[in-house]
N, C-alpha and C positions, 0 to 999 in steps of 0.2 A: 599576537594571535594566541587563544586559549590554547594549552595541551589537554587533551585528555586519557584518561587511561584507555588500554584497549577494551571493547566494550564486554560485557557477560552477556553469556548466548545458551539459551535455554531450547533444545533441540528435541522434535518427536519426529516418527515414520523413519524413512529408508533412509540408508545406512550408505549405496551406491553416491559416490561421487562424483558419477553421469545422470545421478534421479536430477527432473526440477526442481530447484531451491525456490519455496516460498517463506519469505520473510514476514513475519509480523512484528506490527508496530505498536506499543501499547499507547494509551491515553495520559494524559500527563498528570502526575501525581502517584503514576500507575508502576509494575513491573513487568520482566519478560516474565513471571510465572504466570499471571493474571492472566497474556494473553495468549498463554500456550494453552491453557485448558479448553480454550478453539478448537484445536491442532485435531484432536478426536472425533469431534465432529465435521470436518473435513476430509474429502476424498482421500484413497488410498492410492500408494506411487509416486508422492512428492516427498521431497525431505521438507521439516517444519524447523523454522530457527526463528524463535523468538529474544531479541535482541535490546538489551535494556538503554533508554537513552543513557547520554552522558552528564546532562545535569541535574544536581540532587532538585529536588523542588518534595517540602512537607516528607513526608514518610514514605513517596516514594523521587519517581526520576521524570524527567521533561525533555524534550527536544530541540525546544530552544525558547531563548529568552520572550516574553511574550510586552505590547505595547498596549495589550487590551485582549482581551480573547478574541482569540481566531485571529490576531495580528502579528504573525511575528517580526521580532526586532531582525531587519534584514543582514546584520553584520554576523548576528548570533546564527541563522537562519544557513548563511554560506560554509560560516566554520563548522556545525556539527553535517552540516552533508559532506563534507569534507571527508571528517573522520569518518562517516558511515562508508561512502565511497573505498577509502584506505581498508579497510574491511574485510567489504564485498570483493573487492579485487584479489584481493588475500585469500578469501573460501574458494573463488570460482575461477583463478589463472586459464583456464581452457574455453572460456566465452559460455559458460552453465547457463541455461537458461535459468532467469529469475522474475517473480512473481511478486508486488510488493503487496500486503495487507495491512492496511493502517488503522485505527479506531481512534476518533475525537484528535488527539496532539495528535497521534500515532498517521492518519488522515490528512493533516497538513501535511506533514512530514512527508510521507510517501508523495503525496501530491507536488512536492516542492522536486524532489527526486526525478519526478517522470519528466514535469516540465523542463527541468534543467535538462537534461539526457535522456529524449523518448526513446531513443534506440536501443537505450540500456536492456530494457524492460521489454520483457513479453506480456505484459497487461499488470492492471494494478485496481483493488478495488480500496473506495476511498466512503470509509463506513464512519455514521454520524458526525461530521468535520465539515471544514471547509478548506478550500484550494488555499493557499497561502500568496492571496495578490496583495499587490504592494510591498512585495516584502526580494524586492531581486532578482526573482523568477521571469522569465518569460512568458505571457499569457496572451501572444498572437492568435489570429484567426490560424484555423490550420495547425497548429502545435502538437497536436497529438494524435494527427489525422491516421487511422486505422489501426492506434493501439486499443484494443479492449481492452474496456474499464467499467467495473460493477461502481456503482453508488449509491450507499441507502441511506435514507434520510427518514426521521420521524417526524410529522405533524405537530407534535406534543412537544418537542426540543423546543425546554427553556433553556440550553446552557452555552448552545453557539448561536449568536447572534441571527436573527432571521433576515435579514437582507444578506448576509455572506452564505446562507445556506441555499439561499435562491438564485445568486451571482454564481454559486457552484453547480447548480441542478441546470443551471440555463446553460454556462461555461460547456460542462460538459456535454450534455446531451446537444448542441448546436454547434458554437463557433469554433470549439476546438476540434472538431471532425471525429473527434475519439468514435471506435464503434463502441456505446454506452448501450450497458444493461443496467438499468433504472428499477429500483425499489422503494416504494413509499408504504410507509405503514400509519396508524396512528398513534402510535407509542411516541414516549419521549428519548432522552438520553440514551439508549441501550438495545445492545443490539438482541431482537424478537427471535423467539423460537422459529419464527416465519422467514425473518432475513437470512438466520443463520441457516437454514435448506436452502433458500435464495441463492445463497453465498457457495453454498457445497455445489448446488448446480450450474454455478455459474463458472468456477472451479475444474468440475470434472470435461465440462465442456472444453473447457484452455487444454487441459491437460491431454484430453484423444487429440484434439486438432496438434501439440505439438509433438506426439505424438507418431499421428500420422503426416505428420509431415519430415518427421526423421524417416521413417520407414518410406514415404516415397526419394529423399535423398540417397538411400543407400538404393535401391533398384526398383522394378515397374510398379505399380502398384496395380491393383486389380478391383477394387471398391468401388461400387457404382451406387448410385445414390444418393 
């Protein structure tokens, strides 16, 4: 089995070690700096931890070894969620609610994560990528049934393969039960000044609902509507 080092973590917003932890995932080739500059254009009140893969790939990092784009190698596929796993367990010992954000590699990745362990997750949005089938994961009917999960996808995407981005768009919004918040644009590769508000609203929404759902655990709540 690979060793890897422990991973660099590139960190914005709150500081509270009861905030929600959202994690982002970069793209492969890519860094955790590349996908923290997100981080500001997303809501306020969550901690931001951008998290560099652990294999080198070109001048940047990858998440795992790939068989073809958007395929990953299933052995490579188990050992780095592994080490992400070792991690996250590590930051969040008191069961923190977490958030995954993936882009292109970063998108499998997180999507390989939810499906291995939906429960982990309080929702995960899965931006220009595809789900990582074939490669390990479980992709039952029902698998993700009532986690909310953002997915944006562009028209114009020449770089993941067009039947794995429709196997993802169908996946999600159908057989896996996910409650899916769907964005289509017609851009290519990149996430649109349009997804990224998409994405912030889709966000701040997670983050009242959990929220107030802490607030109704500690006592009555009174909110109507």
């Amino acid at each position: 089995m690979t060793t890897f080092a422990p991973p660099f973590v590139a960190t914005y917003g709150e500081t509270d070690p009861d905030a929600p932890l959202v994690v982002l995932l970069h793209g492969r080739g890519s860094n955790e700096h590349d996908i923290l500059s997100l981080a500001p254009h997303l809501p306020e009140g969550a901690a931001y931890a951008a998290v560099r893969a652990p294999i080198t790939e070109g001048g940047g990092f990858a998440w795992f070894a790939n068989r073809g784009i958007g395929r990953p190698v299933a052995e490579s596929l188990a050992e780095t969620m592994a080490w992400f796993r070792t991690w996250l367990d590590d930051v969040t010992p008191t069961g923190r609610t977490v958030i995954l954000v993936g882009f292109s590699g970063g998108a499998a990745f997180a999507g390989g994560l939810v499906l291995d362990d939906p429960g982990r997750y309080a929702g995960a949005a899965i931006l220009y990528g595809t789900l990582p089938f074939d490669a390990g994961v479980p992709v039952e009917a029902g698998r993700l049934v009532h986690l909310p999960v953002f997915v944006a996808q562009g028209d114009a995407d020449q770089v993941i393969p067009a039947e794995l981005l429709a196997r993802t768009w169908d996946y999600l919004l159908g057989e896996s039960a996910a409650h899916a918040s769907p964005w289509r644009d017609r851009g290519g590769h990149g996430l649109s000044d349009a997804a990224a508000a998409a994405l912030h609203d889709w966000l701040t929404q997670r983050l009242r609902s959990l929220l107030h759902r802490a607030a109704s655990a500690d006592g009555p709540c009174n909110d109507v509507g």
